[in-house]
Backbone of each chain as ProteinMPNN parsed JSONL, in Angstrom:
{"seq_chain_A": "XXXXXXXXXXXXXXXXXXXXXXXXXXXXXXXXXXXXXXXXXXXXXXXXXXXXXXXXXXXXXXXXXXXXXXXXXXX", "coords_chain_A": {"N_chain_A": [[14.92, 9.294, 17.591], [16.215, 7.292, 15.365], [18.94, 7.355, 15.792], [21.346, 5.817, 18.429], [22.437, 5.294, 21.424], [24.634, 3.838, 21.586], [27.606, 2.458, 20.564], [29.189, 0.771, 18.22], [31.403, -2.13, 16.74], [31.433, -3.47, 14.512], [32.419, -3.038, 11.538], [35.042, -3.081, 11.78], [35.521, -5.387, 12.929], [34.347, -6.78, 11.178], [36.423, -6.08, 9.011], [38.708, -7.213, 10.173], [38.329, -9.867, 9.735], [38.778, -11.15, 7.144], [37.524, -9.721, 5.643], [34.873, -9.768, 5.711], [31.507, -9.501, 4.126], [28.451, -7.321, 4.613], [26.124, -8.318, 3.922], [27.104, -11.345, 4.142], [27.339, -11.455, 7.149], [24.707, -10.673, 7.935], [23.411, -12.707, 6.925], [24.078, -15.132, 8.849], [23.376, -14.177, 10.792], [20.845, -13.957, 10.644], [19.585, -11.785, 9.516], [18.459, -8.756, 7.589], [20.842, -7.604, 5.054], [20.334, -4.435, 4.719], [19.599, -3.98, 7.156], [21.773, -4.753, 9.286], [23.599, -2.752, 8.309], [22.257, -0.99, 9.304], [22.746, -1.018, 11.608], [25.139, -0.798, 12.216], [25.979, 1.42, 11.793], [25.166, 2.942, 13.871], [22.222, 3.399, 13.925], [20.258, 1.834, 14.663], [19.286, -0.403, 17.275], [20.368, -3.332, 17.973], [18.321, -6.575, 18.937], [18.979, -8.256, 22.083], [19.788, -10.867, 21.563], [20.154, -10.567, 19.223], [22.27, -9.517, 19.188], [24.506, -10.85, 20.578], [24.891, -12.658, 18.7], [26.18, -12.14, 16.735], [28.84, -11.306, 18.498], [29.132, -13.939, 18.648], [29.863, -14.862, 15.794], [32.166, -13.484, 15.534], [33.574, -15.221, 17.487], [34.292, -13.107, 19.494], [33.7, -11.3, 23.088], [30.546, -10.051, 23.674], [31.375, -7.246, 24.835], [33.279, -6.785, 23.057], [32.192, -6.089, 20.708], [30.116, -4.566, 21.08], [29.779, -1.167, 22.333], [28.327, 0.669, 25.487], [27.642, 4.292, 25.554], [27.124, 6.441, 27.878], [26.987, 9.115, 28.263], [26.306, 10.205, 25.507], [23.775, 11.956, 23.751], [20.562, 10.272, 22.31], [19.809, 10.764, 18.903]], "CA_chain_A": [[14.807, 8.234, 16.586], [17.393, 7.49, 14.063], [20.368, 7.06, 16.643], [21.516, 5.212, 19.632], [24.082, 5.643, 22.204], [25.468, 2.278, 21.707], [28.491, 2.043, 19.209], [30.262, -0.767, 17.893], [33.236, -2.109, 16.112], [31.376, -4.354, 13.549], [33.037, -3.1, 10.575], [36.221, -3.064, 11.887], [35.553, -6.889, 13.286], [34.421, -7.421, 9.495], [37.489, -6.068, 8.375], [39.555, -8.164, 10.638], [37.763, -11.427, 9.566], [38.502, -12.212, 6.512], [36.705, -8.526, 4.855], [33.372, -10.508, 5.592], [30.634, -8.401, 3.463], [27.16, -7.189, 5.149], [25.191, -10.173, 3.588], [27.399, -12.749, 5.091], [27.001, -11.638, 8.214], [23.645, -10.4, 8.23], [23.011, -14.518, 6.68], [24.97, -15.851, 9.488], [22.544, -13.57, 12.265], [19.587, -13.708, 10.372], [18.981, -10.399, 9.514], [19.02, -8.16, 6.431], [21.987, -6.334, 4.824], [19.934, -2.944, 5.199], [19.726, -4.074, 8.968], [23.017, -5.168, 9.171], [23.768, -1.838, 7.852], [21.442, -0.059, 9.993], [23.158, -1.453, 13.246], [26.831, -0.934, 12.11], [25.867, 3.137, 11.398], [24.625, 3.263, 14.709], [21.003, 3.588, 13.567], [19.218, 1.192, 14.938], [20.081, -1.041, 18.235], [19.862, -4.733, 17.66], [18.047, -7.29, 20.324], [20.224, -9.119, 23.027], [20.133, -12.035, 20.754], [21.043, -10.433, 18.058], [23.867, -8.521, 19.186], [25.197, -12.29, 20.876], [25.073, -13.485, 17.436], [27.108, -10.887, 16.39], [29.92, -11.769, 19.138], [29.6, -15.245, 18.509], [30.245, -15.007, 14.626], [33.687, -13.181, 15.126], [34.688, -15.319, 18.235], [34.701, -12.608, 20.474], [32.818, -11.301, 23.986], [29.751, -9.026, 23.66], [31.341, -5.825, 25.051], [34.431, -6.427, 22.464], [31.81, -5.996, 19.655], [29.336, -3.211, 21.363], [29.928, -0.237, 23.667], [27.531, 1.799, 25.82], [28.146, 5.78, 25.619], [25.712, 7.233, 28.722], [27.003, 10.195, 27.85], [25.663, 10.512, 24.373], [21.851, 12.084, 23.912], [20.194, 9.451, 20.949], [19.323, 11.843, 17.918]], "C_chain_A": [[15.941, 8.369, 15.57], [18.648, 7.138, 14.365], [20.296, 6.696, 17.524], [22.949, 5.446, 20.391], [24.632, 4.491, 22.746], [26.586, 2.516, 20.305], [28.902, 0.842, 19.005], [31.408, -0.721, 16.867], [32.941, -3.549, 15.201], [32.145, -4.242, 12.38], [34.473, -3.061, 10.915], [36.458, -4.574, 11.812], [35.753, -7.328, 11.605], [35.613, -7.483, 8.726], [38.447, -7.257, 8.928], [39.461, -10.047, 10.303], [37.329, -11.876, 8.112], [37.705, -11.062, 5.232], [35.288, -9.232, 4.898], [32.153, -9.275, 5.245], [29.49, -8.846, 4.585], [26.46, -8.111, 5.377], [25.741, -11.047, 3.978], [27.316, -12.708, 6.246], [25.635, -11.486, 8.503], [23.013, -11.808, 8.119], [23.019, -14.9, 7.856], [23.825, -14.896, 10.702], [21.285, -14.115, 11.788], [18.705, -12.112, 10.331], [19.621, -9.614, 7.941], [20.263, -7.565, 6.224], [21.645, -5.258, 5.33], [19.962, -3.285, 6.941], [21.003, -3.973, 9.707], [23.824, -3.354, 9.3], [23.409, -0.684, 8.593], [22.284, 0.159, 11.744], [24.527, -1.04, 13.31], [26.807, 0.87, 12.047], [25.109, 3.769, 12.597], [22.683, 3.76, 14.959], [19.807, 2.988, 14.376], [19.976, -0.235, 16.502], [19.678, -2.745, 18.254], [19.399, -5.744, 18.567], [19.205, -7.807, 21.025], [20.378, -9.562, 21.948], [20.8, -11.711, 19.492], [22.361, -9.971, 17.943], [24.865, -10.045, 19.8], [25.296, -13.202, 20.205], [26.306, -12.603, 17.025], [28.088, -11.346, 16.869], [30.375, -12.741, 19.089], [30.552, -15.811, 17.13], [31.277, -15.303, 14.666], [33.893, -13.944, 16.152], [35.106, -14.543, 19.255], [33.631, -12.26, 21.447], [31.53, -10.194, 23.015], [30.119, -7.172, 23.754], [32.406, -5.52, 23.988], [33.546, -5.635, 21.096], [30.805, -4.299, 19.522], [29.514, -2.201, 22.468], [28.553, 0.341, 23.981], [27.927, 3.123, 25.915], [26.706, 6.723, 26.435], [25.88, 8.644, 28.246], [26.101, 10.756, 26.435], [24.467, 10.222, 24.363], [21.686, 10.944, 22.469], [19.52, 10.464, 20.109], [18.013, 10.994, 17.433]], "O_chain_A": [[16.42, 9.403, 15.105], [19.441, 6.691, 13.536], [19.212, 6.945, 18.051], [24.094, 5.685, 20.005], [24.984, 4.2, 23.889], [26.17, 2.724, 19.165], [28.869, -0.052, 19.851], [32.06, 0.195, 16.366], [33.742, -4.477, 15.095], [32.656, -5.302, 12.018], [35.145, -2.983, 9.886], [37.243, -5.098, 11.022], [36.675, -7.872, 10.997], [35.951, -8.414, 7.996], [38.878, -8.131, 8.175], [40.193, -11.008, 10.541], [36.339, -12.508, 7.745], [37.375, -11.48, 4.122], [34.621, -9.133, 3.868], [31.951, -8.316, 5.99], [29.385, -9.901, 5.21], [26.138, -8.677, 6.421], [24.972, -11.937, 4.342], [27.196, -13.805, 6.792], [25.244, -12.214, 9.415], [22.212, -12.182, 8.976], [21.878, -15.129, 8.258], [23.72, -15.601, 11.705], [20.632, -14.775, 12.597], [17.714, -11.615, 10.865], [20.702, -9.776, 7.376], [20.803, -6.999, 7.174], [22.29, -4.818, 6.283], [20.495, -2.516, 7.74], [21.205, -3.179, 10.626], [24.456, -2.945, 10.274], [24.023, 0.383, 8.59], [22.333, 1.053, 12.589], [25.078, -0.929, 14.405], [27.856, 1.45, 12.329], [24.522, 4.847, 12.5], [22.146, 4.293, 15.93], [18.727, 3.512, 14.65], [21.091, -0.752, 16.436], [18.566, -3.131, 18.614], [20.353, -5.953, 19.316], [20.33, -7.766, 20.527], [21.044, -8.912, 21.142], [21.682, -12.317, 18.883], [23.217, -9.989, 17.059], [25.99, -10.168, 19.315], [25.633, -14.336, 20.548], [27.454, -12.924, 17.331], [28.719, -11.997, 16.036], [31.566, -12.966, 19.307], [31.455, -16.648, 17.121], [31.793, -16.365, 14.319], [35.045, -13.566, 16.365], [36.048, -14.9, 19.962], [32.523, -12.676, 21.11], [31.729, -9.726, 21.894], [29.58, -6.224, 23.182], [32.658, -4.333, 23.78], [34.098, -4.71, 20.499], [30.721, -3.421, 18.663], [29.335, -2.619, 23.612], [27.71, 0.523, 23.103], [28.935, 3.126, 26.622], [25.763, 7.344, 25.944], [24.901, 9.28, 27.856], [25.309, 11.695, 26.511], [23.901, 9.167, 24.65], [22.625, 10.831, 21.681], [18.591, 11.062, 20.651], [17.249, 11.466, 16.591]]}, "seq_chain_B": "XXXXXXXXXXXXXXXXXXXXXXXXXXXXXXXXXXXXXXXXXXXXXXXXXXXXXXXXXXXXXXXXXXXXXXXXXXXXXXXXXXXXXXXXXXXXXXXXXXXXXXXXXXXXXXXXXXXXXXXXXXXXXXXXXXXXXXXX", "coords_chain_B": {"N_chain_B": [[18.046, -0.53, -1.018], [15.876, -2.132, 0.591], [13.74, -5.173, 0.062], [11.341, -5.833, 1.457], [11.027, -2.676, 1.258], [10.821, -1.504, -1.22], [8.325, -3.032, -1.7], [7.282, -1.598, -0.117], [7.179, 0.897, -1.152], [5.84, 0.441, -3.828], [2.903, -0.315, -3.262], [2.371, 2.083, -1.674], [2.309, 4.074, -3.851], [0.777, 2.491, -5.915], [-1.814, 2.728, -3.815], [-2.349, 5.485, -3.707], [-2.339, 6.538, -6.793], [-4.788, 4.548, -7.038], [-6.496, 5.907, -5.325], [-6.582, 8.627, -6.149], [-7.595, 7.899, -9.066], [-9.898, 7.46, -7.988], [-11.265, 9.345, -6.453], [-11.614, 11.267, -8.884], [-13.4, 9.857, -10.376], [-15.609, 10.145, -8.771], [-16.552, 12.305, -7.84], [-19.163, 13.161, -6.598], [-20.155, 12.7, -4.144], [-22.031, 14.004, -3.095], [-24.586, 13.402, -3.681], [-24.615, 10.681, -3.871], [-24.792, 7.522, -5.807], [-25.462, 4.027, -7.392], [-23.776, 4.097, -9.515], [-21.581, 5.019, -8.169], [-20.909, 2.8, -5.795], [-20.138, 1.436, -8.18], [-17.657, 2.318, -8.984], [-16.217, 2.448, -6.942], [-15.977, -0.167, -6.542], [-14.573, -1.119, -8.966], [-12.116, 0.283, -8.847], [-10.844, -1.045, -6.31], [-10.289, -3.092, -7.633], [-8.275, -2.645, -9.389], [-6.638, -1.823, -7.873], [-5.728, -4.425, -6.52], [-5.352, -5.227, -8.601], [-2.942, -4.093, -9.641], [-1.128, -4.596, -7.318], [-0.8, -7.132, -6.753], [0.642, -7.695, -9.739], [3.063, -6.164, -9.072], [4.079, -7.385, -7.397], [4.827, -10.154, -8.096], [6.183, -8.992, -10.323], [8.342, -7.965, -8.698], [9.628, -9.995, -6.997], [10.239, -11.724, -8.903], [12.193, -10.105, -10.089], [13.855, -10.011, -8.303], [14.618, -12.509, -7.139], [16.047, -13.579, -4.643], [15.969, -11.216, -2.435], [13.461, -11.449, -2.191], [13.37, -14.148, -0.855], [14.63, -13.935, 1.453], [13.837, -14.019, 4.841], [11.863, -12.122, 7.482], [13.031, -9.566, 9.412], [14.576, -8.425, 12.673], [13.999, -5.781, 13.326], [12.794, -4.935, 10.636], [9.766, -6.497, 11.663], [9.602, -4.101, 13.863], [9.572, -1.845, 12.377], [7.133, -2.216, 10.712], [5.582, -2.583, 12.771], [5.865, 0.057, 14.496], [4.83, 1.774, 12.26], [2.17, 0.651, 11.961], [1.017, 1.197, 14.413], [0.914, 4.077, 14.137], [-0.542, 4.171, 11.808], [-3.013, 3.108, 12.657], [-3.748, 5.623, 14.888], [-4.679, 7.629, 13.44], [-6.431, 6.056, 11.895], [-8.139, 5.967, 13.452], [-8.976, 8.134, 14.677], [-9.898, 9.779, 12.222], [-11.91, 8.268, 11.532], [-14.053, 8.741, 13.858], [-14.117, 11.388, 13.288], [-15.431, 11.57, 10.683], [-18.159, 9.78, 11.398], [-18.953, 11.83, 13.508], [-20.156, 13.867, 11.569], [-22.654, 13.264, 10.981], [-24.209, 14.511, 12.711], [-23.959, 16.8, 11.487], [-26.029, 16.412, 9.408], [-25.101, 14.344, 7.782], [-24.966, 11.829, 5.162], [-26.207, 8.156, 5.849], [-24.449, 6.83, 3.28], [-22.709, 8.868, 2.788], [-20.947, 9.055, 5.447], [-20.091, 6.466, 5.217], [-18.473, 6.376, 3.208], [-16.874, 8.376, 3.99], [-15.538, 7.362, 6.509], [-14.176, 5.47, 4.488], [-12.401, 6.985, 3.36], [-10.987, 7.22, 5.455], [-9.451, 5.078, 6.19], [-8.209, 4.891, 3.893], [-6.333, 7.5, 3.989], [-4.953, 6.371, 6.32], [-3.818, 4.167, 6.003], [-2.19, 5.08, 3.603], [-0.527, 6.573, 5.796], [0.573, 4.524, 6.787], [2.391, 3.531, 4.97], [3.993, 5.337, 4.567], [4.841, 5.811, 6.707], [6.398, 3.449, 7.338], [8.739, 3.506, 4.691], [9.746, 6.1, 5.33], [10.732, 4.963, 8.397], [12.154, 2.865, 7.862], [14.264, 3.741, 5.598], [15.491, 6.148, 8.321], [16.495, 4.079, 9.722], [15.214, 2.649, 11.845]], "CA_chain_B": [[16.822, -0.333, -0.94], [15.175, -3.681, 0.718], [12.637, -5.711, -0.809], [9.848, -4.754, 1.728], [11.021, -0.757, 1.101], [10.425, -1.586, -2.441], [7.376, -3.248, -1.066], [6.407, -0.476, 0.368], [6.744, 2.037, -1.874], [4.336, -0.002, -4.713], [1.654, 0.18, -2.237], [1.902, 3.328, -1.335], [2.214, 4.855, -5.169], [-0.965, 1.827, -5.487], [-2.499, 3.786, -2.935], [-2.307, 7.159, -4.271], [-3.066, 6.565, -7.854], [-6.346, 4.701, -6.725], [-7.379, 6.717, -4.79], [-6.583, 9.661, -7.325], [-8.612, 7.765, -9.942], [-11.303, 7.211, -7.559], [-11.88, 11.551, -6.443], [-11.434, 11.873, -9.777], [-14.324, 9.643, -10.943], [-16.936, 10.089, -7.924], [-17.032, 13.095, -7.057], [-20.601, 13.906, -6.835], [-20.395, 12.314, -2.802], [-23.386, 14.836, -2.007], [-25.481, 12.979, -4.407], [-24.426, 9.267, -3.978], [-25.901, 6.519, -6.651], [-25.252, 3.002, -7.902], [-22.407, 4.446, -10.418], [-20.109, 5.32, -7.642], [-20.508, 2.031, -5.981], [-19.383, 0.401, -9.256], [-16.584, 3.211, -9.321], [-15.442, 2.051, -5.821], [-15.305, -1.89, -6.713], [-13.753, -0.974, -10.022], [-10.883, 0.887, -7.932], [-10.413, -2.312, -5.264], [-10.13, -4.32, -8.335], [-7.435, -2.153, -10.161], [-5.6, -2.194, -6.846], [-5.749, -5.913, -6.195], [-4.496, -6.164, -9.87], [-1.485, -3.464, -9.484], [-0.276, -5.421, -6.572], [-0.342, -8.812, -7.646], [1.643, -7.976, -11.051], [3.872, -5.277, -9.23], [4.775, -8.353, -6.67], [5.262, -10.489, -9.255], [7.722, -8.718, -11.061], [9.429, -7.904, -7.968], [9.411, -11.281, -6.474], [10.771, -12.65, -10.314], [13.625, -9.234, -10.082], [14.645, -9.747, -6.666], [14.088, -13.806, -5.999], [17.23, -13.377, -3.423], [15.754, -10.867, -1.025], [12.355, -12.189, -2.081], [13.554, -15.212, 0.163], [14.543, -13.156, 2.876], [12.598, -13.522, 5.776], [11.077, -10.784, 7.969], [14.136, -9.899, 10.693], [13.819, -7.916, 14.122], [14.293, -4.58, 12.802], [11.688, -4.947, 10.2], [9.234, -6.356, 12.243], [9.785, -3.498, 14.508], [9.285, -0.878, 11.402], [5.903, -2.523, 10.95], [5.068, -2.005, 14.152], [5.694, 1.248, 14.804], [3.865, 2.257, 11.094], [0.915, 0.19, 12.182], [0.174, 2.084, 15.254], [0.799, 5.363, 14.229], [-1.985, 4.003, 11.212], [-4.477, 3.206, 13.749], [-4.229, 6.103, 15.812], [-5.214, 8.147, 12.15], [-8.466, 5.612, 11.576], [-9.556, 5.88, 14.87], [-9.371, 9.917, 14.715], [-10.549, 9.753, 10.636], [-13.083, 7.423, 11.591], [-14.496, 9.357, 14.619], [-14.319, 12.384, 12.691], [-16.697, 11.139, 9.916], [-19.625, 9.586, 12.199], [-19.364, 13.451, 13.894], [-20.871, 14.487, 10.359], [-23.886, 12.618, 11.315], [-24.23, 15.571, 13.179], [-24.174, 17.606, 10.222], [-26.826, 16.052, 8.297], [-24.441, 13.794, 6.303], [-26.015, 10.438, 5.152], [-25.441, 7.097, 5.862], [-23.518, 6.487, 2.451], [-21.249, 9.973, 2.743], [-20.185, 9.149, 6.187], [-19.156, 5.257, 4.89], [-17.072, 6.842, 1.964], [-15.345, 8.758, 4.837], [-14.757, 6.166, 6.511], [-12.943, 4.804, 3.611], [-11.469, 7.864, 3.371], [-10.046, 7.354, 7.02], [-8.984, 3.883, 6.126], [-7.174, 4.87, 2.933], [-5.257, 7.95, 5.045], [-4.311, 5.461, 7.365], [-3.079, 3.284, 5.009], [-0.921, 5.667, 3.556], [0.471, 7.173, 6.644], [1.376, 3.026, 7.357], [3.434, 3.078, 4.301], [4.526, 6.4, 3.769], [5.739, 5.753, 7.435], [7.413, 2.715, 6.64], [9.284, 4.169, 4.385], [10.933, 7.103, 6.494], [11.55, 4.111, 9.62], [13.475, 2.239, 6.64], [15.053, 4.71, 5.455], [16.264, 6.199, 9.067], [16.982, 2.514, 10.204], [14.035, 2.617, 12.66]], "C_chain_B": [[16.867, -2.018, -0.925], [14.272, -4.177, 0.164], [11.561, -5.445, -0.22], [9.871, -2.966, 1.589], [10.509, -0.39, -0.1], [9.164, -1.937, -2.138], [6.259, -2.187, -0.697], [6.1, 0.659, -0.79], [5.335, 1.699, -3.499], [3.214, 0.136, -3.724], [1.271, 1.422, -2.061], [1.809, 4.183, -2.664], [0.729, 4.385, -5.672], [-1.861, 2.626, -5.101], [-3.003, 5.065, -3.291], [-2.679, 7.25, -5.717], [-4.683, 6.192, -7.485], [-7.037, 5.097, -6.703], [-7.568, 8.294, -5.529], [-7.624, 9.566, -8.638], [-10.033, 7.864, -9.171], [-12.32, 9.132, -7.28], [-11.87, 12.003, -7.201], [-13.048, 11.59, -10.678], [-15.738, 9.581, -10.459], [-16.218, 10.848, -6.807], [-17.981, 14.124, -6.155], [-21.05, 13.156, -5.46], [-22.022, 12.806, -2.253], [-25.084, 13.78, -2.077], [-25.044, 11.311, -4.831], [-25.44, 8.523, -4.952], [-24.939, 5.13, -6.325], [-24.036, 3.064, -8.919], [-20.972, 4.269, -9.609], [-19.767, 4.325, -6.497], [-19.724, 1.123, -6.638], [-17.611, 1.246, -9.277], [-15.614, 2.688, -8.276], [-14.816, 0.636, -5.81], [-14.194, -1.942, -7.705], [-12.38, -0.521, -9.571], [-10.041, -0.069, -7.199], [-9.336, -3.175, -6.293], [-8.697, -4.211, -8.985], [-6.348, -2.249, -9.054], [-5.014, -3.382, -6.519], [-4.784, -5.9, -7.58], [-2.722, -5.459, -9.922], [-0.485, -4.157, -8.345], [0.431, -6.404, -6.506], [0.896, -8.558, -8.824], [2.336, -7.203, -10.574], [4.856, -6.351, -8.244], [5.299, -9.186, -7.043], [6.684, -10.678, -10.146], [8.743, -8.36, -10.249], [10.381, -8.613, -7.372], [10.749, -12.096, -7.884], [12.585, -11.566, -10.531], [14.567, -9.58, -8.817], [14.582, -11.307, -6.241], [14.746, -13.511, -4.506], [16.808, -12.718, -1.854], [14.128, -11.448, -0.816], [12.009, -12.687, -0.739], [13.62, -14.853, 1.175], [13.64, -12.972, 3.715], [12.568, -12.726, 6.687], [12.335, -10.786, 8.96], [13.43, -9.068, 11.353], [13.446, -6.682, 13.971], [12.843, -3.703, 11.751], [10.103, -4.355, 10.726], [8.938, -5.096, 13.204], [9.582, -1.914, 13.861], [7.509, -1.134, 11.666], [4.937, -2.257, 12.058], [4.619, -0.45, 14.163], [4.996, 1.659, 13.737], [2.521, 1.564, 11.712], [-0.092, 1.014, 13.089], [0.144, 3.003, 15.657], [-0.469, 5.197, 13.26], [-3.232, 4.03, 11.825], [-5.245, 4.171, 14.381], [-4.829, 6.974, 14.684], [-6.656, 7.76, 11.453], [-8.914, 5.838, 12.595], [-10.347, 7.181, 14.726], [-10.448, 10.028, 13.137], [-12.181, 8.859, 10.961], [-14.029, 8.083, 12.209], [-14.957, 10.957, 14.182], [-15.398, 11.782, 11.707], [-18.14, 10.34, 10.719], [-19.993, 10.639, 12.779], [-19.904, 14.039, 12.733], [-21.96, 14.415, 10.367], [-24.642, 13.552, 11.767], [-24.752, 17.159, 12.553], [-25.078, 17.601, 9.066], [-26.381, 14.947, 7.023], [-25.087, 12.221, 6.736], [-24.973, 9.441, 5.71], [-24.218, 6.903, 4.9], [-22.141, 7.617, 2.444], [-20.779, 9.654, 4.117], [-19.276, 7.7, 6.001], [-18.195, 5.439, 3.76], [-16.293, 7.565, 2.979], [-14.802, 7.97, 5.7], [-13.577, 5.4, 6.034], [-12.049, 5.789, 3.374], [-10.283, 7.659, 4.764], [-9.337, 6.099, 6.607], [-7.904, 4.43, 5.259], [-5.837, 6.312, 3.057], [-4.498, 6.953, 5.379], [-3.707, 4.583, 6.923], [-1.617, 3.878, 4.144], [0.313, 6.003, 4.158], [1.216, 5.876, 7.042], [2.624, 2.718, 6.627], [4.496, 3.936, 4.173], [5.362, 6.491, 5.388], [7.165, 4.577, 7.465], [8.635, 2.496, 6.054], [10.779, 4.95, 5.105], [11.849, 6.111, 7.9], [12.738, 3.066, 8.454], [14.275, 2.825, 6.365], [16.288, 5.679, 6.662], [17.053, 5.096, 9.635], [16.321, 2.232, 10.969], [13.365, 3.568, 12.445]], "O_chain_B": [[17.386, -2.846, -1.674], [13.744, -3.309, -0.531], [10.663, -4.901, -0.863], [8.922, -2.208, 1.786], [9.892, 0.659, -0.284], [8.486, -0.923, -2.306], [5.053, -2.018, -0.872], [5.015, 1.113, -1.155], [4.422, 2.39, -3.951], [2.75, 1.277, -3.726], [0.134, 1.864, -2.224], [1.091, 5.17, -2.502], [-0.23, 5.135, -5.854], [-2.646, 3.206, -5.852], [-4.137, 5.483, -3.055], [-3.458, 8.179, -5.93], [-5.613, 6.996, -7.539], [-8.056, 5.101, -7.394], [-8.593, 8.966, -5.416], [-8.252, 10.488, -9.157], [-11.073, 8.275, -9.686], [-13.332, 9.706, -7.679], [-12.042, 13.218, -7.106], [-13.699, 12.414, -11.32], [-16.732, 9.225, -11.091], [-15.68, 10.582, -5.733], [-17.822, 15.139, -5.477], [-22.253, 12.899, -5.418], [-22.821, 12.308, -1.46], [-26.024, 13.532, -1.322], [-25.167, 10.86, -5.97], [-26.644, 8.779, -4.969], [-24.059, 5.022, -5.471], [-23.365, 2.047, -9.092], [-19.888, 3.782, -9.93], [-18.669, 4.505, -5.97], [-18.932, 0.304, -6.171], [-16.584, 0.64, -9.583], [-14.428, 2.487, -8.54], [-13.733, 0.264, -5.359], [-13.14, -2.554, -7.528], [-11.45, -1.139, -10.09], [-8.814, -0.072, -7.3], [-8.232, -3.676, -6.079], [-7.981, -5.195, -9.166], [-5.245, -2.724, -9.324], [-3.817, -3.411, -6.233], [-3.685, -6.453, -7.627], [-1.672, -6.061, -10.144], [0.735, -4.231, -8.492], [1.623, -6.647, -6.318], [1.955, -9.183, -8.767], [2.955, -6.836, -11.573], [6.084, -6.265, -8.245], [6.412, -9.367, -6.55], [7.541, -11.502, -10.468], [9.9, -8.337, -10.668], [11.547, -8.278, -7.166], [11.764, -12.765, -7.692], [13.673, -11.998, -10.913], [15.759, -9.367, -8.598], [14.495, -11.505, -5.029], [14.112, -13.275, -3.478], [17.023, -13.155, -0.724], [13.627, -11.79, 0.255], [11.193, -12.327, 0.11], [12.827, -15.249, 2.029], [12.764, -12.111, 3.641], [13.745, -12.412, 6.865], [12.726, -11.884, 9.354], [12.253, -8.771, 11.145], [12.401, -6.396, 14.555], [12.229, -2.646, 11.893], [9.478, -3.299, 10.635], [7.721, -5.034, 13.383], [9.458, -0.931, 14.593], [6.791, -0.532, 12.466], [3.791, -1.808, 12.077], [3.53, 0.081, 13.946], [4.025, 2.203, 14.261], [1.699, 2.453, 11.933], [-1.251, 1.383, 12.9], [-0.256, 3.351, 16.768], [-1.466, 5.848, 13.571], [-4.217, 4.735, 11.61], [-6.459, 4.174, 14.585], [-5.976, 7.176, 15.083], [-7.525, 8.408, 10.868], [-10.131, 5.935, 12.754], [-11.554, 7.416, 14.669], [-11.636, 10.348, 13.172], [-13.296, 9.072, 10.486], [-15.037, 8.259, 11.526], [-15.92, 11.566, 14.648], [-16.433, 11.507, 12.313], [-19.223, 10.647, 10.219], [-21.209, 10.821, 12.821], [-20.244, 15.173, 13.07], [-22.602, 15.327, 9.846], [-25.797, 13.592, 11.341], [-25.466, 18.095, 12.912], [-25.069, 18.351, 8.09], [-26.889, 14.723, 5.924], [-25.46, 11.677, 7.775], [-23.769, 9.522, 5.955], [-23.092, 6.807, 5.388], [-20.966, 7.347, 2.194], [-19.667, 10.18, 4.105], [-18.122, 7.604, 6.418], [-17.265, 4.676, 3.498], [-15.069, 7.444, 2.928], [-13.578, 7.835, 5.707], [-12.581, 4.922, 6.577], [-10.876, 5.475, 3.172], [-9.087, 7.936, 4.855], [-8.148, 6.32, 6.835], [-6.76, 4.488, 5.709], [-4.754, 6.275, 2.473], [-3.456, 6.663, 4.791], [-2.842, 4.12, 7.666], [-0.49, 3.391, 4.057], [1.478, 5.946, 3.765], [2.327, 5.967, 7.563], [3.584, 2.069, 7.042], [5.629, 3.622, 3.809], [6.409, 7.138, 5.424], [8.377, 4.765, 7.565], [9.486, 1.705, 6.46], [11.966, 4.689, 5.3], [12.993, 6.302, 8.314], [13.935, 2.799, 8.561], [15.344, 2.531, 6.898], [17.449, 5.94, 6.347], [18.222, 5.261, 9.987], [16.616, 1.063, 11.216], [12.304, 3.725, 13.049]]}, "name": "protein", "num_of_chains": 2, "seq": "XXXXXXXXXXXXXXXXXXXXXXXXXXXXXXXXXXXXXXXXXXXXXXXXXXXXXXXXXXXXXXXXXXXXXXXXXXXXXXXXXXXXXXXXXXXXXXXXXXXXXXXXXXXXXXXXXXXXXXXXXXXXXXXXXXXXXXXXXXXXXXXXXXXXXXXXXXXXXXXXXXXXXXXXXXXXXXXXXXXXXXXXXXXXXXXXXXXXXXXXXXXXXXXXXXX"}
């Protein structure tokens, strides 16, 4: 509990777009900042749908935004 | 800190005073009356009222996340607190009708009861909490 062996490259995306803060994207999914927050720190793993909101925001595919890492145990 | 974490934690401080005033003012369980009925409504009532005005002012501090409605994540906190709560009344619960056993009355095994309830209530928030806090 607490971790997932999915990463991503939301805050980078964020950076690339404009510095888009937490709350505008989390608006723009439908989901809290702390969530938002939760998902970008690897914490918490967000539904399909939500993670294909995510890709859609910035414009880019699904795998550009989230990786799988089989290798890595989830803490 | 989110507005249901805040949420949570009035409840669960709620919770714990209550129930602090309440073992504080009926504790004479062996020897149940009509006092420690009134002691128990009087308790509900003080709870009902700490909630309302602690929602209130949170609701009037926070309109913004106020508005915020419930996302997946949340939901998914809730969850998991709910039915680690349950599995705590079932056991709390089951444990107090085994007293029955013991000679304990009708009225001391329905105060444990409430005892199992107001555990279980805690462990809902006080889990809450910790899944907020880790991010699940």
């Amino acid at each position: 509990m607490g971790g997932t062996n999915i990463s991503n490259r939301i805050r980078q995306l964020r950076f690339e777009n404009g510095e888009m803060t937490q709350q505008q994207l989390g608006q723009r999914i439908g989901v809290t900042r702390q969530t938002l927050n939760a998902i970008e720190l690897g914490k918490y793993s967000p539904s399909l749908e939500a993670a294909f909101r995510i890709a859609e925001v910035f414009g880019v595919p699904l795998e550009r935004v989230f990786q799988y890492n089989p290798g890595k145990t989830p803490t | 800190m989110s507005f249901r974490e805040k949420s949570a934690w009035i409840t669960l401080i709620a919770i714990l005073l209550v129930s602090a005033a309440f073992l504080f003012h009926a504790p004479r369980l062996s020897h149940p009356g009509p006092w420690d009925f009134h002691v128990l409504l009087a308790c509900i009532a003080a709870f009902a009222v700490i909630e309302i005005v602690s929602f209130v002012v949170l609701r009037l501090r926070y309109p913004e996340d106020a508005r915020t409605p419930i996302d997946e994540r949340e939901r998914l906190i809730h969850l998991k607190a709910t039915s680690l709560a349950w599995g705590v009344y079932v056991v709390g619960s089951f444990l107090a009708v085994m007293t029955l056993h013991h000679g304990a009355s009708a009225v001391v095994i329905g105060y444990l009861i409430v005892l199992a309830f107001v555990v279980a209530e805690l462990v809902k928030y006080g889990a809450r909490i910790v899944y907020y806090r880790r991010g699940v």
